[in-house]
N, C-alpha and C positions, 0 to 999 in steps of 0.2 A: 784199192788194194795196194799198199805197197811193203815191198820186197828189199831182206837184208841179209847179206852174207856175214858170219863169227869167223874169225881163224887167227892163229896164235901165231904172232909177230914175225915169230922164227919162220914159219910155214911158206915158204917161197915157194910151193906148188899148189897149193887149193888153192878154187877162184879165182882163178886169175882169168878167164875171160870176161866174168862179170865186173873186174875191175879195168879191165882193160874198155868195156864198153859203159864205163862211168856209173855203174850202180853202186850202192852203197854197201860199203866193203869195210865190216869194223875188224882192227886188229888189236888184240889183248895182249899186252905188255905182261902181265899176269893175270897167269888162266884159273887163280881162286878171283877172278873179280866175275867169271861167266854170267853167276846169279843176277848179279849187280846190271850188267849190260842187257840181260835179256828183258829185267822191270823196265830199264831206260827208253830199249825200245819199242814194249810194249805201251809205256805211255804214250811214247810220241805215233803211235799210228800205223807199227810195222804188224802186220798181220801172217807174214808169213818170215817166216826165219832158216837159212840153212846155215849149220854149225857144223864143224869138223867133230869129227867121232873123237879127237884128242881132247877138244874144249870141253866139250857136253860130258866126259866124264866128270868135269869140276863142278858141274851142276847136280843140286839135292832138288832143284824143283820144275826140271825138266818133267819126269815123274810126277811128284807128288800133288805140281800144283799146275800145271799145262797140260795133263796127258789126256783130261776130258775137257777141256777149254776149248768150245765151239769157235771162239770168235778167234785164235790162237792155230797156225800150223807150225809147230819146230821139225824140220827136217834133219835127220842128222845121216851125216855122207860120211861115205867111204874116205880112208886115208891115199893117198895118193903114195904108192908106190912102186 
């Protein structure tokens, strides 16, 4: 099983203990690439995924193409404020 945290560059409050205890912490420079990064790391082996509720709006296949994918968890969190 492994685990990967989304959050948008700017976002200096999510995640930050998972980064502070070395997990894998993607930050998107531009939040139309989410689609893009969520295929990247489902190829490489990420099975579980939590994404800021600000990213996951940039995404069309959160929904359309994850949402019954067994082998797939996307969690999407709260904003931090």
């Amino acid at each position: 099983m492994k685990m990967s945290w989304i959050k948008y560059v700017k976002d200096k409050e999510s995640f930050k203990m998972p980064e502070r205890l070395g997990f894998d912490v993607f930050k998107l420079d531009n939040p139309e690439e989410t689609d893009n990064k969520l295929e990247e790391l489902i190829k490489n082996n990420y099975n579980i995924i939590f994404i800021t509720n600000e990213i996951a709006g940039f995404s069309e296949n959160i929904i359309k193409k994850y949402n019954k994918d067994n082998k797939v968890n996307i969690i999407i969190t709260k904003n931090k404020e």
